[in-house]
N, CA, C, O and CB atoms as a CASP TS submission, in Angstrom:
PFRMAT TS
TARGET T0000
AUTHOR 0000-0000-0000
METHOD Language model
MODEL 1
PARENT N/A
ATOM      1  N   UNK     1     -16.915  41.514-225.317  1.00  0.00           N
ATOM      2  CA  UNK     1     -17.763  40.667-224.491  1.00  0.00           C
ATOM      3  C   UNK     1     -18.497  39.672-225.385  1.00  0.00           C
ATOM      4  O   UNK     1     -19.132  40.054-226.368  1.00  0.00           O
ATOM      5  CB  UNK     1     -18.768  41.518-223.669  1.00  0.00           C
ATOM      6  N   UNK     2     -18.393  38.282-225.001  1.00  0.00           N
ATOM      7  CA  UNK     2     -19.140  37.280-225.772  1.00  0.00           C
ATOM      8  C   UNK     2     -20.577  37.327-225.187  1.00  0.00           C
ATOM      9  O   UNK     2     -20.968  37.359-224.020  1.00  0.00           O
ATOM     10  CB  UNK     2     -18.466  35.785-225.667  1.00  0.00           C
ATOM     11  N   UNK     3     -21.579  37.317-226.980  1.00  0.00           N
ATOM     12  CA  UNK     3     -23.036  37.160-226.656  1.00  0.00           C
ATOM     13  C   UNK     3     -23.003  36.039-225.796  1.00  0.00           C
ATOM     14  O   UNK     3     -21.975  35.458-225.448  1.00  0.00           O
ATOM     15  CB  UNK     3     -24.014  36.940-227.892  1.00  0.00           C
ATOM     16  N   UNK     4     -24.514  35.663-225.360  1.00  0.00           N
ATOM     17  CA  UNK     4     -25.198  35.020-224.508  1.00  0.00           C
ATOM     18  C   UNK     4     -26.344  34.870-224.714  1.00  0.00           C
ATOM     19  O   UNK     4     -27.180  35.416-223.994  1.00  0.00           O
ATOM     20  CB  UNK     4     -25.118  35.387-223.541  1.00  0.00           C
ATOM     21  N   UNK     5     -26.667  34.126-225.705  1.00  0.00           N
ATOM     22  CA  UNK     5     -28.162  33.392-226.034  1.00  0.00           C
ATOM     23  C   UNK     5     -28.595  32.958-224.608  1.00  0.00           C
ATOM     24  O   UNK     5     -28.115  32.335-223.661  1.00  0.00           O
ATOM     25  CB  UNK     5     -28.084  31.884-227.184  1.00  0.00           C
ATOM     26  N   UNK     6     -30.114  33.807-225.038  1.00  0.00           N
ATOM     27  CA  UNK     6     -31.008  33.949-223.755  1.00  0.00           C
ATOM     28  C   UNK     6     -31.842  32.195-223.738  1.00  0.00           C
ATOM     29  O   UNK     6     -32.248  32.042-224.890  1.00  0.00           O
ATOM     30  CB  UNK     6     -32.379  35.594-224.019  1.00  0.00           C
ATOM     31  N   UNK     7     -32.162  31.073-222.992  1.00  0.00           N
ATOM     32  CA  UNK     7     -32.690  29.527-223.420  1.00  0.00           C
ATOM     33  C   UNK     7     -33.609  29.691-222.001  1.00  0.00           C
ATOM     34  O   UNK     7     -33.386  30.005-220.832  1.00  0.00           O
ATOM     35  CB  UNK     7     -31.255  27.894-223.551  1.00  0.00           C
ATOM     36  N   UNK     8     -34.488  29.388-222.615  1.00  0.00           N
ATOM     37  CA  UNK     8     -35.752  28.790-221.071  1.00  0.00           C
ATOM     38  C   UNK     8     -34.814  27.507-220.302  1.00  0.00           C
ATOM     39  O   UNK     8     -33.965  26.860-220.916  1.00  0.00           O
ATOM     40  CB  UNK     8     -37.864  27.733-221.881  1.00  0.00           C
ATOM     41  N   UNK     9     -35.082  27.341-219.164  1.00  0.00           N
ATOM     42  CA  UNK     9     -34.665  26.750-218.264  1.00  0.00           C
ATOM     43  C   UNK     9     -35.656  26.324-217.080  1.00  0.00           C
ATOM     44  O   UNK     9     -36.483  27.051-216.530  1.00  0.00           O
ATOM     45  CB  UNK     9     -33.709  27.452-217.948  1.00  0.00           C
ATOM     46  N   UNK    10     -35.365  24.901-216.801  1.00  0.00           N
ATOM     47  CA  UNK    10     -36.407  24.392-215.698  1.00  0.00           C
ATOM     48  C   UNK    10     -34.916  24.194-214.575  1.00  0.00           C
ATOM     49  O   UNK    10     -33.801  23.796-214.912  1.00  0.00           O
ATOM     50  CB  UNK    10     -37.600  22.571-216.241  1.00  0.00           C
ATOM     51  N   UNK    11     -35.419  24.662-213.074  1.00  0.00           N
ATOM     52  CA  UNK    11     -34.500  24.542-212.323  1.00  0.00           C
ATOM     53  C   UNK    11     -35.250  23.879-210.910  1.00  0.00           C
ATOM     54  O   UNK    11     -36.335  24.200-210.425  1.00  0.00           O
ATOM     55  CB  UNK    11     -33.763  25.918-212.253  1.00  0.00           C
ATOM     56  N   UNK    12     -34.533  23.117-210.562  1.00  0.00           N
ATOM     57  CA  UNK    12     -34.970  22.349-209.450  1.00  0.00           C
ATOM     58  C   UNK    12     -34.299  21.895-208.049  1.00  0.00           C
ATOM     59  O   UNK    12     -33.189  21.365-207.989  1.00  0.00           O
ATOM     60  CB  UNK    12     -35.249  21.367-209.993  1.00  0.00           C
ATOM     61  N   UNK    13     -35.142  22.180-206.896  1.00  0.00           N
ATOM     62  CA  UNK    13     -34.034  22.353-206.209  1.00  0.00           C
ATOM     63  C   UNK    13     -34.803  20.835-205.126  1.00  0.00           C
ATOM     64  O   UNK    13     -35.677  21.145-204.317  1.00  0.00           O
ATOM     65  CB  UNK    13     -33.705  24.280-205.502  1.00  0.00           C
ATOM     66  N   UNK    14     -34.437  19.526-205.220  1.00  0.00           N
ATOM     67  CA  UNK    14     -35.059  18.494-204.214  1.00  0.00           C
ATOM     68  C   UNK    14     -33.940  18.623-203.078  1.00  0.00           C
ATOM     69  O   UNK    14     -32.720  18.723-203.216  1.00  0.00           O
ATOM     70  CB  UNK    14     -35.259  16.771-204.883  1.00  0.00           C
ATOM     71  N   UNK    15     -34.851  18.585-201.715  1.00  0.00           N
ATOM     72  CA  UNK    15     -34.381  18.570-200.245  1.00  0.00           C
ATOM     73  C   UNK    15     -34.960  17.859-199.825  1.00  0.00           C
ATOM     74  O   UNK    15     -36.175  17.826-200.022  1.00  0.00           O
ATOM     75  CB  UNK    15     -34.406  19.557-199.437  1.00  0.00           C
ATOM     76  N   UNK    16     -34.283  16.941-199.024  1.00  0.00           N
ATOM     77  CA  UNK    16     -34.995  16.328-197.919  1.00  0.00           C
ATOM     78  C   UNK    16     -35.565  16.841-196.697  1.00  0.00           C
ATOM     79  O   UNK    16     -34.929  17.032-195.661  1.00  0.00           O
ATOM     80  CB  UNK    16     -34.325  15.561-197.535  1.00  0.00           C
ATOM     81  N   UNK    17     -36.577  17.017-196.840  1.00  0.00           N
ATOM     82  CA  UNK    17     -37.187  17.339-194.983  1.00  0.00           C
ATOM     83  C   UNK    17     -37.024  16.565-194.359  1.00  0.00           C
ATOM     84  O   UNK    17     -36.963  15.353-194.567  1.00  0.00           O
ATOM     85  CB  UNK    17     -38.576  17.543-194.510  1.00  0.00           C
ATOM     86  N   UNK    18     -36.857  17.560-192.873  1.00  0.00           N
ATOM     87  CA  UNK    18     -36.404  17.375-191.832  1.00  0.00           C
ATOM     88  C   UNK    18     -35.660  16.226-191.623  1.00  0.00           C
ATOM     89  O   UNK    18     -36.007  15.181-191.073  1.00  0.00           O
ATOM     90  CB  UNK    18     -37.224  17.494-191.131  1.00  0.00           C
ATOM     91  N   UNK    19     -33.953  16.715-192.424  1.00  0.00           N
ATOM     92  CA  UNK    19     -32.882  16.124-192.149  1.00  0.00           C
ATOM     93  C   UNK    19     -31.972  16.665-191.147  1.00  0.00           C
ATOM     94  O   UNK    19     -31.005  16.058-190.686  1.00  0.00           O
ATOM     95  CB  UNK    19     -32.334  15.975-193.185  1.00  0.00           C
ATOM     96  N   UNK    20     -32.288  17.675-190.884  1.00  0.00           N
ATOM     97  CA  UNK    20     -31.472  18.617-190.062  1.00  0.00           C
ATOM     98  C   UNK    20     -31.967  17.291-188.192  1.00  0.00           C
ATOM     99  O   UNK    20     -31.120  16.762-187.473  1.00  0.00           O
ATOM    100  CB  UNK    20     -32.402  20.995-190.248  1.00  0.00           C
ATOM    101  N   UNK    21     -33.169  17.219-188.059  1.00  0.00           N
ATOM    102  CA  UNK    21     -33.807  16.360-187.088  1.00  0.00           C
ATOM    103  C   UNK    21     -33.523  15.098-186.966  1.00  0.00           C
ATOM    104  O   UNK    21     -33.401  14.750-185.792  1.00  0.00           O
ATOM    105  CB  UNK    21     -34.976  16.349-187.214  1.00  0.00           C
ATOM    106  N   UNK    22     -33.370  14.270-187.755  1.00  0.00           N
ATOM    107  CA  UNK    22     -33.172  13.265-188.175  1.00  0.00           C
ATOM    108  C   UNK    22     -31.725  13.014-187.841  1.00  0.00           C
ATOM    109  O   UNK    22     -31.382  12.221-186.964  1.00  0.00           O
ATOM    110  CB  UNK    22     -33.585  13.221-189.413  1.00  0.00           C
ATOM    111  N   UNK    23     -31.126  13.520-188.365  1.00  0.00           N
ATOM    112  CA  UNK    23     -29.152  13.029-187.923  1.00  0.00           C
ATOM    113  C   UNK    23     -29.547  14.017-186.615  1.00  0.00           C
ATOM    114  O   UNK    23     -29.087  12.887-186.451  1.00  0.00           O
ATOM    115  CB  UNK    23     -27.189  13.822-189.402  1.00  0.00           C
ATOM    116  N   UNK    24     -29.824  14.709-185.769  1.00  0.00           N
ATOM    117  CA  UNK    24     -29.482  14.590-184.734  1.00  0.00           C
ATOM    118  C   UNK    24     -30.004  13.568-183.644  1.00  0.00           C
ATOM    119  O   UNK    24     -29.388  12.820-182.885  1.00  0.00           O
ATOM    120  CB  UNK    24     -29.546  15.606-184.495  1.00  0.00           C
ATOM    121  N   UNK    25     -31.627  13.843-183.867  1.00  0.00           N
ATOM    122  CA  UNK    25     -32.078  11.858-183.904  1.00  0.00           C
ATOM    123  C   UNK    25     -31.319  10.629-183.124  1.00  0.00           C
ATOM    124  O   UNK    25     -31.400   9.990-182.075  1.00  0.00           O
ATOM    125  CB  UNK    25     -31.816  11.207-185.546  1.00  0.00           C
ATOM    126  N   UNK    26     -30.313  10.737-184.642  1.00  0.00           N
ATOM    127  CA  UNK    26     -29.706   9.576-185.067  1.00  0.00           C
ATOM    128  C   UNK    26     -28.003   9.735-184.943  1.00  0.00           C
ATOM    129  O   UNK    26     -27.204   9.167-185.689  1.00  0.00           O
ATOM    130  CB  UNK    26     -30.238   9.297-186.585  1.00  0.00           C
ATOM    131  N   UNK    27     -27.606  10.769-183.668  1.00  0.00           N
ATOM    132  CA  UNK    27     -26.239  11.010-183.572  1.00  0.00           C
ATOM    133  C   UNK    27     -25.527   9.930-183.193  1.00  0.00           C
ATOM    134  O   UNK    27     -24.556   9.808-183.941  1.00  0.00           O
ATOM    135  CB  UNK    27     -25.961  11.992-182.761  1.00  0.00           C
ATOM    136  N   UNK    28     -25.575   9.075-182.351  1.00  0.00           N
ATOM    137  CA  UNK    28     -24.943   7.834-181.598  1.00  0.00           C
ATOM    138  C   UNK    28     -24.252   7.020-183.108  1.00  0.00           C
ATOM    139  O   UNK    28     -23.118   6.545-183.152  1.00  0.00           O
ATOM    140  CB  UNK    28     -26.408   6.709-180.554  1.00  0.00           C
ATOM    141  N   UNK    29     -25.484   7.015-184.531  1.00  0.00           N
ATOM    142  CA  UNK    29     -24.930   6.163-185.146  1.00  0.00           C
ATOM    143  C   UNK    29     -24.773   7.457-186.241  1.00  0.00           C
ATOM    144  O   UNK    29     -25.792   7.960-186.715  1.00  0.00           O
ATOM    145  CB  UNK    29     -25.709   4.682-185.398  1.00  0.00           C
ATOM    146  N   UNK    30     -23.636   7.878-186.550  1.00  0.00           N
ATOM    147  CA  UNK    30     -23.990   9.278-187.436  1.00  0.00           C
ATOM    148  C   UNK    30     -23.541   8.410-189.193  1.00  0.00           C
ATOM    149  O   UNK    30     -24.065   8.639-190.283  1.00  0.00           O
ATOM    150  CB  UNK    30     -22.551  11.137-186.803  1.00  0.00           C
ATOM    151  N   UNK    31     -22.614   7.589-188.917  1.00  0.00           N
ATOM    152  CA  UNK    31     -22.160   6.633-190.060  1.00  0.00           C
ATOM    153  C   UNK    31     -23.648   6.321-191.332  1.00  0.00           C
ATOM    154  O   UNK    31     -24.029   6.620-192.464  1.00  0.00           O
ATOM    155  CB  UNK    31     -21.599   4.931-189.110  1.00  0.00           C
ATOM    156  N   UNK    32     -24.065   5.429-189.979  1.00  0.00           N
ATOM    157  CA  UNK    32     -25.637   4.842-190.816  1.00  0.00           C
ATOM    158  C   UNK    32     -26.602   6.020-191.300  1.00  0.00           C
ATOM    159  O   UNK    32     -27.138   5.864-192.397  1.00  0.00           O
ATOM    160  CB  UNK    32     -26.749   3.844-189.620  1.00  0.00           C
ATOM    161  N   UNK    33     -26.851   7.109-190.626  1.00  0.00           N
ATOM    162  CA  UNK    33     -27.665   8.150-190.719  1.00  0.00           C
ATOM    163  C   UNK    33     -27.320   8.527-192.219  1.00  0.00           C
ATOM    164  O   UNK    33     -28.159   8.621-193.115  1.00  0.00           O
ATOM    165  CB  UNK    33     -27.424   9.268-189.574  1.00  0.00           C
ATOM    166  N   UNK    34     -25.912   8.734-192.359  1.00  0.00           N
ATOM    167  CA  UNK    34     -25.233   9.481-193.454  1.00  0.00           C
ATOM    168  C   UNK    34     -25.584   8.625-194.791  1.00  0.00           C
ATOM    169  O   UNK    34     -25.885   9.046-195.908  1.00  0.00           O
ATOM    170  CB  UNK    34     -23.528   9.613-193.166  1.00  0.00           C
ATOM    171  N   UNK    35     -25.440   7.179-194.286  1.00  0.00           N
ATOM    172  CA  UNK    35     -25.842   6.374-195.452  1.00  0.00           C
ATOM    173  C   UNK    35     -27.176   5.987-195.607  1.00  0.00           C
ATOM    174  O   UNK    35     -27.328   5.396-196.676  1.00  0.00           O
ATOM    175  CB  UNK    35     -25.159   5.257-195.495  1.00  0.00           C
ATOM    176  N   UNK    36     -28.387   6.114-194.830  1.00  0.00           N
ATOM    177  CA  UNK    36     -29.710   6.380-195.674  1.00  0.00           C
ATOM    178  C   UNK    36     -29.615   7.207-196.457  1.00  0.00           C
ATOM    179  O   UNK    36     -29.769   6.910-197.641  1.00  0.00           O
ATOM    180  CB  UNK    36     -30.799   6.735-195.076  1.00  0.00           C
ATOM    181  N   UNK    37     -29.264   8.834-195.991  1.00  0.00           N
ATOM    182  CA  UNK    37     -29.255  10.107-196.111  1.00  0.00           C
ATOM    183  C   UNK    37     -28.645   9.832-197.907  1.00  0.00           C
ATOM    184  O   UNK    37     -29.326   9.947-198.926  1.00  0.00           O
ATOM    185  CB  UNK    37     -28.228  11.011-194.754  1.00  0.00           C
ATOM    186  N   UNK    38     -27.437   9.519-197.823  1.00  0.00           N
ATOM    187  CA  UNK    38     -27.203   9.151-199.171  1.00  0.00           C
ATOM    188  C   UNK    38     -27.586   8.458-200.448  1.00  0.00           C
ATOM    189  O   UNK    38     -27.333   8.567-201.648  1.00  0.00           O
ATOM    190  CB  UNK    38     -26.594   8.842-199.069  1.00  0.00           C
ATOM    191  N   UNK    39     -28.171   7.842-199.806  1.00  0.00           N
ATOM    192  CA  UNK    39     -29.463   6.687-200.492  1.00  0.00           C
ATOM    193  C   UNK    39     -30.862   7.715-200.870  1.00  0.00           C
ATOM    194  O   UNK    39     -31.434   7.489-201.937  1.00  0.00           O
ATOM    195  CB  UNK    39     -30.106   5.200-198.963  1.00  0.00           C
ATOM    196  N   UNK    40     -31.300   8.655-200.113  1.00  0.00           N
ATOM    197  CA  UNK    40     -32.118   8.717-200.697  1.00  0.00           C
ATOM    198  C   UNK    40     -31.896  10.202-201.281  1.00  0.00           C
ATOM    199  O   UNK    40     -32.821  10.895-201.704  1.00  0.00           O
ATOM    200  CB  UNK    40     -33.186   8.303-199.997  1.00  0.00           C
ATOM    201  N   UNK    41     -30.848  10.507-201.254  1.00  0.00           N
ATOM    202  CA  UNK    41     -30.135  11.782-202.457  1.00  0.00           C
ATOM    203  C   UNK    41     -29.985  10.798-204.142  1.00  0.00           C
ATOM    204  O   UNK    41     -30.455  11.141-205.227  1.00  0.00           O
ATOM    205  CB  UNK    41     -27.870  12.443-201.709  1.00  0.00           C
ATOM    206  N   UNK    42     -29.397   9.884-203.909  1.00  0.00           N
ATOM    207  CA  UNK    42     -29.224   8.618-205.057  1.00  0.00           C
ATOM    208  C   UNK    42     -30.323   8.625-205.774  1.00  0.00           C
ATOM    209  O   UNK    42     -30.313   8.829-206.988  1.00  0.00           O
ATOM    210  CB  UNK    42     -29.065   7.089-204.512  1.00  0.00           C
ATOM    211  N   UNK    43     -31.438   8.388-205.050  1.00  0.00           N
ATOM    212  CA  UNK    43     -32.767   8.179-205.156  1.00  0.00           C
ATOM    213  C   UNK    43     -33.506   9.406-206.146  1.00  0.00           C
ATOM    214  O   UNK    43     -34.226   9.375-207.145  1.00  0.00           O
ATOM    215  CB  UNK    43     -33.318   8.118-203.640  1.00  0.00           C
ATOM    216  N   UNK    44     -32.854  10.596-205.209  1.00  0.00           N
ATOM    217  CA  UNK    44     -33.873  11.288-206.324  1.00  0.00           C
ATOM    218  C   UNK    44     -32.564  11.718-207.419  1.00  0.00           C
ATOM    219  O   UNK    44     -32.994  12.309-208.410  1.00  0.00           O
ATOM    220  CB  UNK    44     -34.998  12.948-205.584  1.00  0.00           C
ATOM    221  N   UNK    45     -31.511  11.583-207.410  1.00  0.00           N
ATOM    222  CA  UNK    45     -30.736  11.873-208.689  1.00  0.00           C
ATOM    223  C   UNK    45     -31.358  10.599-209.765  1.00  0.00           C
ATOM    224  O   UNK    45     -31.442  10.835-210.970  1.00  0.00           O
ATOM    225  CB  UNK    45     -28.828  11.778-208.363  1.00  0.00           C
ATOM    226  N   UNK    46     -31.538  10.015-209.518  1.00  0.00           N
ATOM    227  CA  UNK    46     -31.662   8.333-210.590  1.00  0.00           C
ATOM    228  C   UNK    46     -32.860   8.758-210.947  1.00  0.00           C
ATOM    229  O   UNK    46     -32.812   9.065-212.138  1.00  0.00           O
ATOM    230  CB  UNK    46     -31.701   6.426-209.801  1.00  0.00           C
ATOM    231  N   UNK    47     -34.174   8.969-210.390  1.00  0.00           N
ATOM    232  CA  UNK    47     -35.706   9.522-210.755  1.00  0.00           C
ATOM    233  C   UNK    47     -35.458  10.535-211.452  1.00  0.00           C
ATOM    234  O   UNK    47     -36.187  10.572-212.443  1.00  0.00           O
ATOM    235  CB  UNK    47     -36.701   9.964-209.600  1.00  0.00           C
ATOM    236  N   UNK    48     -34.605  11.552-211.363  1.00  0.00           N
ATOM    237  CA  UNK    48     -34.688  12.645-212.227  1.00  0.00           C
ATOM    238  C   UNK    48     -33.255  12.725-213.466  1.00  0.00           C
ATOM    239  O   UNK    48     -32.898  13.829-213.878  1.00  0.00           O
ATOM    240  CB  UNK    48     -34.761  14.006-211.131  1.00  0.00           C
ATOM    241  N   UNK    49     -32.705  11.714-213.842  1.00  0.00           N
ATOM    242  CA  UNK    49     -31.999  11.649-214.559  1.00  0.00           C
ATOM    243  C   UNK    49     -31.953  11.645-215.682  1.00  0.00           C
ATOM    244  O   UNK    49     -30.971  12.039-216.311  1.00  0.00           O
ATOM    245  CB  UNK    49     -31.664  11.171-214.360  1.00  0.00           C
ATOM    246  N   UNK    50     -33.356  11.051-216.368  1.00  0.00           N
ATOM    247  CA  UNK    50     -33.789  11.393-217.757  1.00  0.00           C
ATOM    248  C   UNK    50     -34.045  12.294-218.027  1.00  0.00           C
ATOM    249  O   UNK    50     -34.019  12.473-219.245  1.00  0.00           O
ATOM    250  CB  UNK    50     -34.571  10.962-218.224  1.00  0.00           C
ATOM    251  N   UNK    51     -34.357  13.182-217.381  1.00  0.00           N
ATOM    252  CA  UNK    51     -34.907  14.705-217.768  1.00  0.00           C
ATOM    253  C   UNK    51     -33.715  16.033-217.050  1.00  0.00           C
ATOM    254  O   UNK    51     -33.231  16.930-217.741  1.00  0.00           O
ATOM    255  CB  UNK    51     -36.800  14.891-216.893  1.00  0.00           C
ATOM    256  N   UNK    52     -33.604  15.956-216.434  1.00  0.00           N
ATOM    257  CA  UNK    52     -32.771  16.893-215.451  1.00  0.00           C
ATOM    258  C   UNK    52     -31.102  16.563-215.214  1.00  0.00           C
ATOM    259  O   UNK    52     -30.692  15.415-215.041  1.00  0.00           O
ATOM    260  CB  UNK    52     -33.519  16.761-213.950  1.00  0.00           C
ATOM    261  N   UNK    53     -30.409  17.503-215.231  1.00  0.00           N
ATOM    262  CA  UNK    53     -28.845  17.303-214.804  1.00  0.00           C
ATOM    263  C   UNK    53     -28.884  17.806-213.480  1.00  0.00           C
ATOM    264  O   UNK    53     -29.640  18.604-212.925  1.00  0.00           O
ATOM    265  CB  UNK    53     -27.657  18.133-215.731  1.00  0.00           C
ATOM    266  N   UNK    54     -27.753  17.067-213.044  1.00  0.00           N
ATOM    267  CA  UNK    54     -27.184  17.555-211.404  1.00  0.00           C
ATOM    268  C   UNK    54     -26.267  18.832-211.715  1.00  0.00           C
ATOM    269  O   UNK    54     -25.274  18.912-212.439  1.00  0.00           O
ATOM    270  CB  UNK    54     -26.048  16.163-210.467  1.00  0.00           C
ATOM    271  N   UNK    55     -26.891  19.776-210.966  1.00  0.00           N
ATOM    272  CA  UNK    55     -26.124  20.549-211.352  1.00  0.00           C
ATOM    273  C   UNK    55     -25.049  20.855-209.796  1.00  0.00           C
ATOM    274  O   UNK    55     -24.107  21.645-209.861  1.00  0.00           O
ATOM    275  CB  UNK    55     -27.038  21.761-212.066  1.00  0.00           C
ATOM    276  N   UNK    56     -25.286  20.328-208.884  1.00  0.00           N
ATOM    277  CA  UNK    56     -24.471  20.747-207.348  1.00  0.00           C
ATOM    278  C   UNK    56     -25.282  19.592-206.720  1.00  0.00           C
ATOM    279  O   UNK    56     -26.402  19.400-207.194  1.00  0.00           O
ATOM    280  CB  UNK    56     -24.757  22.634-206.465  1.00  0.00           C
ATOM    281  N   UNK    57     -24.851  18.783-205.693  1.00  0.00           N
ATOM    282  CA  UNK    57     -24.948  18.503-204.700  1.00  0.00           C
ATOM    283  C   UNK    57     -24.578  19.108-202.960  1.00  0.00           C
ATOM    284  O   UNK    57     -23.501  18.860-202.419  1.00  0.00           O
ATOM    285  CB  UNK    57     -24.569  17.704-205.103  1.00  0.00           C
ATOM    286  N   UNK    58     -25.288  19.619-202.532  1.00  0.00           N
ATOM    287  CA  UNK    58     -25.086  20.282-201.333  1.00  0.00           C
ATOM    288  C   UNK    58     -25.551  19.470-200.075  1.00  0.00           C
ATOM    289  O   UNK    58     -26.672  18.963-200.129  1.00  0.00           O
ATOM    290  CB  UNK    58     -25.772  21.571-201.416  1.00  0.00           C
ATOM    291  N   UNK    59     -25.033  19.354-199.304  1.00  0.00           N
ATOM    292  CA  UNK    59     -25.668  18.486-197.813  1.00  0.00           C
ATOM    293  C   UNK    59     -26.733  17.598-198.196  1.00  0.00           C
ATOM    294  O   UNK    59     -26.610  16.595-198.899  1.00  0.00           O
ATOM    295  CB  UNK    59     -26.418  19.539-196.549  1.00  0.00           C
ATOM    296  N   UNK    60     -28.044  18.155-197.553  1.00  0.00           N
ATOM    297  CA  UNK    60     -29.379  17.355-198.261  1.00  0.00           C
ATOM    298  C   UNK    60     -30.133  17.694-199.135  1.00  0.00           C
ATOM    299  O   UNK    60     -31.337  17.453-199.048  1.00  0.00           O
ATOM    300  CB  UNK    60     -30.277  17.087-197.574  1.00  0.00           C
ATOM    301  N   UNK    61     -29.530  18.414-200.315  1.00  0.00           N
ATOM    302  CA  UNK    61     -30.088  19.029-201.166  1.00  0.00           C
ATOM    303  C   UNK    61     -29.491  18.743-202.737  1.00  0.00           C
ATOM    304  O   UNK    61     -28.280  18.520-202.749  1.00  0.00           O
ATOM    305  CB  UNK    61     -30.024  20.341-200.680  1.00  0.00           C
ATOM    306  N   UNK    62     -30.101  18.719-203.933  1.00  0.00           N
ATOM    307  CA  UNK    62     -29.615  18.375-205.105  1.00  0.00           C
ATOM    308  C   UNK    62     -30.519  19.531-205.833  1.00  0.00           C
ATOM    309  O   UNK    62     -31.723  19.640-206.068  1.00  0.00           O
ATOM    310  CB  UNK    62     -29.786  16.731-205.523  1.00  0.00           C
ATOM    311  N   UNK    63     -29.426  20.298-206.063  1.00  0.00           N
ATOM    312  CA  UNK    63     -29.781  21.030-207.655  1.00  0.00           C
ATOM    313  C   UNK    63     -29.984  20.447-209.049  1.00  0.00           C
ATOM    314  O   UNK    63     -29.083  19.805-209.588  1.00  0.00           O
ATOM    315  CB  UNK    63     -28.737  21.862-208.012  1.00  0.00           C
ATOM    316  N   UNK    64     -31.204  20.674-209.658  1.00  0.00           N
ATOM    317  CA  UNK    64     -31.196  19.946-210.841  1.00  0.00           C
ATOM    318  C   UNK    64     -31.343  21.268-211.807  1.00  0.00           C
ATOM    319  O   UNK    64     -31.672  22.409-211.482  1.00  0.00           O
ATOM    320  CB  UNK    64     -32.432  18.710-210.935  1.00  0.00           C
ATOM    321  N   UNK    65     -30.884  20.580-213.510  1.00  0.00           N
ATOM    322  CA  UNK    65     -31.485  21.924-214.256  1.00  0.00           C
ATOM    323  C   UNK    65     -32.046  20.934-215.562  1.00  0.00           C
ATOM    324  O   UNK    65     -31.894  19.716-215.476  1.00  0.00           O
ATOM    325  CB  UNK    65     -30.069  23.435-214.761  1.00  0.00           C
ATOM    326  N   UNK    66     -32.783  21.621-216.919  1.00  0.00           N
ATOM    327  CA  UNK    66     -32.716  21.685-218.129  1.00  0.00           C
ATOM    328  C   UNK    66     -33.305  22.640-218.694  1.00  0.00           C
ATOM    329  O   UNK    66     -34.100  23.555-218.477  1.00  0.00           O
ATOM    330  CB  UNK    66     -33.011  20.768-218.570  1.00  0.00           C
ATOM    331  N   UNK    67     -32.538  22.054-219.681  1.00  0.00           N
ATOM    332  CA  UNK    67     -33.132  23.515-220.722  1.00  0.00           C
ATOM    333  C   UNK    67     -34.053  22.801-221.826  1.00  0.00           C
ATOM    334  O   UNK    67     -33.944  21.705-222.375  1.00  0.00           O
ATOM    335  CB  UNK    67     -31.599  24.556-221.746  1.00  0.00           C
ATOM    336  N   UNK    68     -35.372  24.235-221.996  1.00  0.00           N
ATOM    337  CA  UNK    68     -35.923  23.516-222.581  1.00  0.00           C
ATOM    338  C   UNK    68     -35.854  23.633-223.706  1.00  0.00           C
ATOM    339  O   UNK    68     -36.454  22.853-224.445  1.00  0.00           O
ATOM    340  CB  UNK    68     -36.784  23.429-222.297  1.00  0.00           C
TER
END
C-alpha cells in the first residue's frame, strides 16, 4: 500500500440560492435561465481562481479546494 502524506486543506463548496425556484420561475424560457445560471457559476469560478481549484462542477454548485 502506497503512503499518503497527511496536507491541510481548505474546501469549498459555492451554491447558488434558490436556483431550484428560479428555473422553475423561469420555465417558459429554460434556455436563458440556464445561461444566467451559467454566468454566475463563471462568476464565482473566475473570483476564486487565484486561490482555489475547481474541483467538480455539479448543477448549481462548484466545488473548490487548496491545500495549504
Amino acid at each position: 500500500m502506497q503512503d499518503v502524506a497527511e496536507r491541510a486543506a481548505i474546501l469549498a463548496i459555492a451554491d447558488i440560492s434558490g436556483y431550484t425556484k428560479f428555473m422553475l420561475s423561469h420555465r417558459k424560457s429554460p434556455v436563458h435561465s440556464q445561461m444566467i445560471i451559467s454566468e454566475l457559476l463563471n462568476s464565482n469560478v473566475k473570483s476564486a481562481d487565484s486561490v482555489l481549484e475547481v474541483a467538480k462542477l455539479e448543477g448549481d454548485a462548484v466545488f473548490l479546494f487548496a491545500f495549504k
